[in-house]
C-alpha positions in Angstrom: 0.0 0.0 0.0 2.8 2.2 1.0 4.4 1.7 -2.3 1.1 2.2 -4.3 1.0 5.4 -2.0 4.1 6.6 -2.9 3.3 6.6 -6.6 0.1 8.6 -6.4 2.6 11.0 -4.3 5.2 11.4 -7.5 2.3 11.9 -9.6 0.4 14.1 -8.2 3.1 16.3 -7.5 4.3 16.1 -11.1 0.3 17.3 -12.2 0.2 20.7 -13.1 -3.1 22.5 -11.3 -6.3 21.3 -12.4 -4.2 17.9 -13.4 -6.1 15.1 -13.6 -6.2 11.2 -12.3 -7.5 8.3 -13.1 -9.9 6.2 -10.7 -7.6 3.5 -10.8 -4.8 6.1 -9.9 -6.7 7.1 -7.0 -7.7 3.5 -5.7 -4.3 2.0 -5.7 -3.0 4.9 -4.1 -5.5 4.0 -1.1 -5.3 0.7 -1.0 -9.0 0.3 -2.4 -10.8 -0.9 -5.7 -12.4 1.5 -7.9 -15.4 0.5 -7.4 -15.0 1.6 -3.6 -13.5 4.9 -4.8 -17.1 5.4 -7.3 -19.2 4.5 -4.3 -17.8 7.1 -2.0 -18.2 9.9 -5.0 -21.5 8.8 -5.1 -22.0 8.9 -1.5 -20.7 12.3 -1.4 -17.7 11.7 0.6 -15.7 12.6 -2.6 -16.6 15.8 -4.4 -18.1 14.6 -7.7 -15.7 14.2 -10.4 -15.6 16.0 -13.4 -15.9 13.9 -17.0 -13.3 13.7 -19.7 -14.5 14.4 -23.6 -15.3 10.2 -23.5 -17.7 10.5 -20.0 -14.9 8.8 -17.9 -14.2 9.8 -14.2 -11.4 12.2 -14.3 -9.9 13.0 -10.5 -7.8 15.8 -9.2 -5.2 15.8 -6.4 -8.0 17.7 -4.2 -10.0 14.2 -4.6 -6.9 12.4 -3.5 -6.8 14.8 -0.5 -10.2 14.1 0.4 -9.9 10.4 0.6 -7.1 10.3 2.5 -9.7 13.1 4.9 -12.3 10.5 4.9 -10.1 7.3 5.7 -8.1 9.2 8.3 -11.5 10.0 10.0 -12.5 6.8 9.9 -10.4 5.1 13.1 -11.8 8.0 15.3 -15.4 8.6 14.8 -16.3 5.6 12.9 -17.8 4.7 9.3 -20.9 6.6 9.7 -19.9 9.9 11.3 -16.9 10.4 9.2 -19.1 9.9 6.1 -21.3 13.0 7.2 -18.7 14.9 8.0 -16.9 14.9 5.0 -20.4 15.2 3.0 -21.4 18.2 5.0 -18.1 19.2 3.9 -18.2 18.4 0.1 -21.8 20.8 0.4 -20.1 23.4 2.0 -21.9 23.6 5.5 -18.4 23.5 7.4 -20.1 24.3 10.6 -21.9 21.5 10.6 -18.7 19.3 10.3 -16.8 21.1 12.6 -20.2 20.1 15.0 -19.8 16.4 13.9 -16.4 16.7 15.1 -17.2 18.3 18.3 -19.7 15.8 19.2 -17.6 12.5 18.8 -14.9 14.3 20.9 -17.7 15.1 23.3 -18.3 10.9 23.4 -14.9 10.1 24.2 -14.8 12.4 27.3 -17.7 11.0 28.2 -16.5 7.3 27.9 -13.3 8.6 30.0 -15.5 9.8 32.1 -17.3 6.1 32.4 -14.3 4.3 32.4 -13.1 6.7 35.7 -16.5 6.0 37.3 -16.0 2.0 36.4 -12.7 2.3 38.5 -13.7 4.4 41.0 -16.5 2.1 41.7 -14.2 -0.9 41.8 -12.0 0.5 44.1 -14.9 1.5 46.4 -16.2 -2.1 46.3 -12.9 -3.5 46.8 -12.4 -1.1 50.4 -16.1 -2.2 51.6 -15.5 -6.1 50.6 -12.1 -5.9 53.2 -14.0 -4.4 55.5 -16.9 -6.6 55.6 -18.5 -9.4 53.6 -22.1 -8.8 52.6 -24.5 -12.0 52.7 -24.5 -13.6 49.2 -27.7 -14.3 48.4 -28.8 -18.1 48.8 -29.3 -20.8 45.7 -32.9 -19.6 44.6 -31.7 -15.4 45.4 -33.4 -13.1 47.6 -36.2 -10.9 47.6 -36.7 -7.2 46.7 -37.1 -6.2 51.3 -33.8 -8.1 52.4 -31.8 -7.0 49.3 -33.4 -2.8 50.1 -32.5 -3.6 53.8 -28.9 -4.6 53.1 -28.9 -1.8 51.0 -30.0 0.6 53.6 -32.6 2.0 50.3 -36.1 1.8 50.0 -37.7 -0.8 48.0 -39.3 1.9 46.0 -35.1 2.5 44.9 -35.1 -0.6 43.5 -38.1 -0.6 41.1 -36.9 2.3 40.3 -33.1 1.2 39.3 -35.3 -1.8 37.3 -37.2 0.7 35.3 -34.1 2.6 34.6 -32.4 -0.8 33.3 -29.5 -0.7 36.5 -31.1 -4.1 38.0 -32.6 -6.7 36.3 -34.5 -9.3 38.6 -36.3 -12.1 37.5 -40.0 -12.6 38.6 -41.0 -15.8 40.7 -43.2 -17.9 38.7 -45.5 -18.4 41.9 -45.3 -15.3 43.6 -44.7 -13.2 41.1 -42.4 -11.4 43.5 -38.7 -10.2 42.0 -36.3 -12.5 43.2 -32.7 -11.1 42.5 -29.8 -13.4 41.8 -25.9 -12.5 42.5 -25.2 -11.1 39.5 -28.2 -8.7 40.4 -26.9 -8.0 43.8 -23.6 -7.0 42.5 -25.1 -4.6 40.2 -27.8 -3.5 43.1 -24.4 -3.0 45.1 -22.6 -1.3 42.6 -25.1 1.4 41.3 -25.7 2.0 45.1 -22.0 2.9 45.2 -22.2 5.3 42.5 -25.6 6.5 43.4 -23.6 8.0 46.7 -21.0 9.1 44.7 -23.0 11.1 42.9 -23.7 9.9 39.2 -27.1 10.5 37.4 -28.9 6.9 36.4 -28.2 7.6 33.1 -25.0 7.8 33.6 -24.8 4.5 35.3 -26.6 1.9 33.1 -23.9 2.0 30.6 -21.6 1.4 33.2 -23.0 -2.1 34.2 -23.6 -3.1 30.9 -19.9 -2.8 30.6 -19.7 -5.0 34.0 -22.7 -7.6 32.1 -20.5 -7.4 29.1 -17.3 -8.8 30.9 -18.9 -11.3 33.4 -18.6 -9.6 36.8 -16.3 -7.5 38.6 -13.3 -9.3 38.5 -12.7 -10.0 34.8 -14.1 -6.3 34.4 -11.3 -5.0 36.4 -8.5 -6.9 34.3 -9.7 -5.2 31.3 -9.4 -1.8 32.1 -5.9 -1.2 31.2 -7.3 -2.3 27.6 -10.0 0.0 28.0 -7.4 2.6 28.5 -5.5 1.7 25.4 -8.5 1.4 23.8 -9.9 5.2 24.4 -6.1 6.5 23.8 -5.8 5.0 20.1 -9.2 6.6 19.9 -8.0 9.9 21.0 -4.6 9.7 18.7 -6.7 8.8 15.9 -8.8 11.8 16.0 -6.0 14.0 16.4 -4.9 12.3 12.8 -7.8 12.7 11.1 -8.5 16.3 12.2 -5.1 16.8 10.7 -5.7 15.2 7.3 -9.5 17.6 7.6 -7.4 20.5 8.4 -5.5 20.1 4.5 -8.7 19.1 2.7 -10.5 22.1 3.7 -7.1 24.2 3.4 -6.9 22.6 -0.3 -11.1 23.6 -0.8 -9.7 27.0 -0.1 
Protein backbone atom coordinates (compact mmCIF):
# COMPACT_ATOMS: atom_id res chain seq x y z
CA UNK A 1 0.00 0.00 0.00
CA UNK A 2 2.82 2.15 0.96
CA UNK A 3 4.37 1.72 -2.26
CA UNK A 4 1.09 2.23 -4.35
CA UNK A 5 0.97 5.41 -1.96
CA UNK A 6 4.13 6.61 -2.94
CA UNK A 7 3.34 6.61 -6.62
CA UNK A 8 0.14 8.61 -6.44
CA UNK A 9 2.57 10.96 -4.34
CA UNK A 10 5.16 11.36 -7.47
CA UNK A 11 2.27 11.91 -9.65
CA UNK A 12 0.36 14.13 -8.18
CA UNK A 13 3.05 16.30 -7.53
CA UNK A 14 4.32 16.08 -11.13
CA UNK A 15 0.30 17.28 -12.18
CA UNK A 16 0.25 20.74 -13.06
CA UNK A 17 -3.13 22.53 -11.30
CA UNK A 18 -6.30 21.32 -12.44
CA UNK A 19 -4.20 17.92 -13.41
CA UNK A 20 -6.10 15.08 -13.64
CA UNK A 21 -6.18 11.22 -12.30
CA UNK A 22 -7.54 8.29 -13.08
CA UNK A 23 -9.88 6.22 -10.71
CA UNK A 24 -7.55 3.51 -10.82
CA UNK A 25 -4.83 6.08 -9.87
CA UNK A 26 -6.74 7.07 -6.99
CA UNK A 27 -7.72 3.45 -5.68
CA UNK A 28 -4.32 2.02 -5.72
CA UNK A 29 -3.02 4.86 -4.10
CA UNK A 30 -5.53 4.03 -1.06
CA UNK A 31 -5.32 0.69 -0.99
CA UNK A 32 -8.99 0.31 -2.35
CA UNK A 33 -10.77 -0.88 -5.68
CA UNK A 34 -12.41 1.47 -7.92
CA UNK A 35 -15.44 0.49 -7.43
CA UNK A 36 -14.97 1.56 -3.57
CA UNK A 37 -13.53 4.86 -4.81
CA UNK A 38 -17.12 5.43 -7.28
CA UNK A 39 -19.18 4.47 -4.32
CA UNK A 40 -17.81 7.12 -1.96
CA UNK A 41 -18.23 9.89 -5.03
CA UNK A 42 -21.54 8.77 -5.07
CA UNK A 43 -22.03 8.89 -1.49
CA UNK A 44 -20.73 12.26 -1.40
CA UNK A 45 -17.74 11.68 0.59
CA UNK A 46 -15.70 12.60 -2.57
CA UNK A 47 -16.61 15.82 -4.41
CA UNK A 48 -18.12 14.61 -7.71
CA UNK A 49 -15.67 14.19 -10.42
CA UNK A 50 -15.59 15.98 -13.39
CA UNK A 51 -15.86 13.92 -17.02
CA UNK A 52 -13.30 13.72 -19.68
CA UNK A 53 -14.45 14.36 -23.58
CA UNK A 54 -15.27 10.22 -23.47
CA UNK A 55 -17.69 10.49 -20.04
CA UNK A 56 -14.88 8.75 -17.87
CA UNK A 57 -14.16 9.78 -14.22
CA UNK A 58 -11.40 12.16 -14.32
CA UNK A 59 -9.89 13.05 -10.51
CA UNK A 60 -7.78 15.76 -9.22
CA UNK A 61 -5.18 15.80 -6.39
CA UNK A 62 -7.97 17.69 -4.21
CA UNK A 63 -10.02 14.18 -4.58
CA UNK A 64 -6.94 12.39 -3.45
CA UNK A 65 -6.78 14.83 -0.55
CA UNK A 66 -10.17 14.12 0.41
CA UNK A 67 -9.95 10.38 0.61
CA UNK A 68 -7.12 10.33 2.53
CA UNK A 69 -9.70 13.10 4.91
CA UNK A 70 -12.28 10.51 4.95
CA UNK A 71 -10.14 7.30 5.70
CA UNK A 72 -8.05 9.23 8.33
CA UNK A 73 -11.48 9.95 9.99
CA UNK A 74 -12.52 6.84 9.86
CA UNK A 75 -10.45 5.13 13.13
CA UNK A 76 -11.81 7.98 15.31
CA UNK A 77 -15.41 8.65 14.84
CA UNK A 78 -16.32 5.63 12.87
CA UNK A 79 -17.79 4.75 9.26
CA UNK A 80 -20.91 6.56 9.67
CA UNK A 81 -19.86 9.90 11.33
CA UNK A 82 -16.91 10.42 9.24
CA UNK A 83 -19.08 9.87 6.14
CA UNK A 84 -21.32 12.96 7.21
CA UNK A 85 -18.73 14.90 8.04
CA UNK A 86 -16.93 14.92 5.01
CA UNK A 87 -20.38 15.22 3.05
CA UNK A 88 -21.36 18.21 4.95
CA UNK A 89 -18.09 19.24 3.85
CA UNK A 90 -18.18 18.40 0.14
CA UNK A 91 -21.81 20.80 0.44
CA UNK A 92 -20.12 23.36 1.99
CA UNK A 93 -21.91 23.59 5.50
CA UNK A 94 -18.40 23.50 7.42
CA UNK A 95 -20.15 24.33 10.57
CA UNK A 96 -21.91 21.50 10.63
CA UNK A 97 -18.72 19.30 10.28
CA UNK A 98 -16.79 21.13 12.62
CA UNK A 99 -20.23 20.06 15.02
CA UNK A 100 -19.83 16.40 13.95
CA UNK A 101 -16.38 16.71 15.14
CA UNK A 102 -17.16 18.27 18.27
CA UNK A 103 -19.68 15.76 19.20
CA UNK A 104 -17.62 12.54 18.80
CA UNK A 105 -14.91 14.31 20.94
CA UNK A 106 -17.68 15.08 23.32
CA UNK A 107 -18.33 10.86 23.43
CA UNK A 108 -14.87 10.07 24.17
CA UNK A 109 -14.83 12.40 27.27
CA UNK A 110 -17.72 10.96 28.23
CA UNK A 111 -16.50 7.35 27.85
CA UNK A 112 -13.29 8.59 29.99
CA UNK A 113 -15.46 9.76 32.11
CA UNK A 114 -17.34 6.07 32.35
CA UNK A 115 -14.33 4.29 32.43
CA UNK A 116 -13.10 6.72 35.68
CA UNK A 117 -16.52 6.02 37.32
CA UNK A 118 -16.00 1.98 36.37
CA UNK A 119 -12.69 2.33 38.53
CA UNK A 120 -13.74 4.39 41.02
CA UNK A 121 -16.52 2.09 41.71
CA UNK A 122 -14.19 -0.90 41.82
CA UNK A 123 -11.95 0.47 44.13
CA UNK A 124 -14.90 1.52 46.45
CA UNK A 125 -16.16 -2.06 46.26
CA UNK A 126 -12.91 -3.47 46.79
CA UNK A 127 -12.37 -1.05 50.37
CA UNK A 128 -16.06 -2.20 51.62
CA UNK A 129 -15.49 -6.07 50.56
CA UNK A 130 -12.08 -5.93 53.19
CA UNK A 131 -14.00 -4.37 55.51
CA UNK A 132 -16.87 -6.58 55.65
CA UNK A 133 -18.49 -9.37 53.60
CA UNK A 134 -22.13 -8.77 52.55
CA UNK A 135 -24.46 -12.03 52.65
CA UNK A 136 -24.51 -13.62 49.18
CA UNK A 137 -27.69 -14.33 48.44
CA UNK A 138 -28.79 -18.09 48.78
CA UNK A 139 -29.28 -20.77 45.70
CA UNK A 140 -32.93 -19.56 44.61
CA UNK A 141 -31.66 -15.42 45.40
CA UNK A 142 -33.42 -13.07 47.55
CA UNK A 143 -36.17 -10.87 47.58
CA UNK A 144 -36.75 -7.20 46.67
CA UNK A 145 -37.08 -6.21 51.25
CA UNK A 146 -33.83 -8.11 52.40
CA UNK A 147 -31.77 -7.01 49.29
CA UNK A 148 -33.42 -2.81 50.09
CA UNK A 149 -32.48 -3.57 53.84
CA UNK A 150 -28.92 -4.63 53.14
CA UNK A 151 -28.86 -1.76 51.03
CA UNK A 152 -30.00 0.57 53.62
CA UNK A 153 -32.63 2.00 50.25
CA UNK A 154 -36.15 1.76 49.95
CA UNK A 155 -37.71 -0.77 48.02
CA UNK A 156 -39.32 1.93 45.96
CA UNK A 157 -35.12 2.46 44.90
CA UNK A 158 -35.07 -0.59 43.50
CA UNK A 159 -38.06 -0.64 41.14
CA UNK A 160 -36.86 2.35 40.28
CA UNK A 161 -33.14 1.17 39.26
CA UNK A 162 -35.35 -1.75 37.33
CA UNK A 163 -37.24 0.71 35.30
CA UNK A 164 -34.08 2.55 34.62
CA UNK A 165 -32.44 -0.76 33.32
CA UNK A 166 -29.50 -0.68 36.52
CA UNK A 167 -31.05 -4.14 37.98
CA UNK A 168 -32.55 -6.74 36.34
CA UNK A 169 -34.52 -9.26 38.63
CA UNK A 170 -36.31 -12.11 37.46
CA UNK A 171 -39.98 -12.57 38.57
CA UNK A 172 -41.05 -15.81 40.67
CA UNK A 173 -43.24 -17.87 38.66
CA UNK A 174 -45.51 -18.35 41.89
CA UNK A 175 -45.29 -15.34 43.58
CA UNK A 176 -44.66 -13.24 41.11
CA UNK A 177 -42.35 -11.38 43.49
CA UNK A 178 -38.73 -10.24 42.03
CA UNK A 179 -36.27 -12.49 43.19
CA UNK A 180 -32.69 -11.08 42.54
CA UNK A 181 -29.78 -13.44 41.82
CA UNK A 182 -25.86 -12.55 42.55
CA UNK A 183 -25.19 -11.09 39.49
CA UNK A 184 -28.17 -8.74 40.36
CA UNK A 185 -26.94 -8.00 43.83
CA UNK A 186 -23.62 -6.99 42.53
CA UNK A 187 -25.07 -4.65 40.15
CA UNK A 188 -27.81 -3.45 43.13
CA UNK A 189 -24.40 -3.01 45.09
CA UNK A 190 -22.60 -1.34 42.64
CA UNK A 191 -25.11 1.38 41.30
CA UNK A 192 -25.71 2.04 45.10
CA UNK A 193 -22.03 2.89 45.20
CA UNK A 194 -22.16 5.30 42.49
CA UNK A 195 -25.62 6.47 43.36
CA UNK A 196 -23.58 7.97 46.69
CA UNK A 197 -20.96 9.09 44.68
CA UNK A 198 -23.05 11.15 42.92
CA UNK A 199 -23.73 9.86 39.17
CA UNK A 200 -27.10 10.52 37.44
CA UNK A 201 -28.87 6.85 36.35
CA UNK A 202 -28.20 7.57 33.13
CA UNK A 203 -24.95 7.80 33.58
CA UNK A 204 -24.85 4.46 35.34
CA UNK A 205 -26.64 1.89 33.14
CA UNK A 206 -23.87 2.02 30.58
CA UNK A 207 -21.56 1.36 33.18
CA UNK A 208 -22.95 -2.09 34.23
CA UNK A 209 -23.59 -3.12 30.92
CA UNK A 210 -19.87 -2.80 30.57
CA UNK A 211 -19.75 -5.01 34.03
CA UNK A 212 -22.67 -7.60 32.12
CA UNK A 213 -20.51 -7.37 29.09
CA UNK A 214 -17.30 -8.77 30.92
CA UNK A 215 -18.92 -11.31 33.39
CA UNK A 216 -18.59 -9.58 36.78
CA UNK A 217 -16.25 -7.50 38.64
CA UNK A 218 -13.31 -9.26 38.50
CA UNK A 219 -12.70 -10.03 34.79
CA UNK A 220 -14.07 -6.34 34.40
CA UNK A 221 -11.26 -5.00 36.35
CA UNK A 222 -8.50 -6.88 34.27
CA UNK A 223 -9.75 -5.22 31.32
CA UNK A 224 -9.42 -1.84 32.15
CA UNK A 225 -5.89 -1.23 31.16
CA UNK A 226 -7.31 -2.29 27.55
CA UNK A 227 -9.99 0.00 27.97
CA UNK A 228 -7.38 2.60 28.54
CA UNK A 229 -5.55 1.70 25.44
CA UNK A 230 -8.51 1.39 23.84
CA UNK A 231 -9.92 5.21 24.43
CA UNK A 232 -6.08 6.52 23.83
CA UNK A 233 -5.81 4.98 20.11
CA UNK A 234 -9.23 6.64 19.91
CA UNK A 235 -8.00 9.93 21.02
CA UNK A 236 -4.63 9.74 18.67
CA UNK A 237 -6.67 8.84 15.92
CA UNK A 238 -8.78 11.80 16.04
CA UNK A 239 -6.00 13.96 16.35
CA UNK A 240 -4.85 12.28 12.75
CA UNK A 241 -7.82 12.73 11.14
CA UNK A 242 -8.46 16.26 12.17
CA UNK A 243 -5.13 16.76 10.72
CA UNK A 244 -5.66 15.22 7.34
CA UNK A 245 -9.55 17.57 7.62
CA UNK A 246 -7.38 20.50 8.41
CA UNK A 247 -5.48 20.09 4.49
CA UNK A 248 -8.67 19.08 2.66
CA UNK A 249 -10.53 22.14 3.68
CA UNK A 250 -7.06 24.21 3.35
CA UNK A 251 -6.92 22.58 -0.26
CA UNK A 252 -11.13 23.58 -0.77
CA UNK A 253 -9.65 26.97 -0.12
Amino acid sequence: MKLFRDIVAIVVRNLQSGGQLRPVDLARGHGLSTQAVRNYEEAGILPAAGRSDHGYRAYTPLHARALDAFLALVPGHGHRTAASIMRAVNRGAIEEALRLVDESHAQLLDDRRTLRAVESALSDLTRLADQASPTPPGPGGTFIGPLAAELGIRPATLRAWERAGLVRPRRDRVTGYRVYDGADVRDARLAHQLRRGGYPLERIAPLLDRVRTAGGLEPLAATLDDWHGRLSARGRAMLTGAAELDAYLRARG
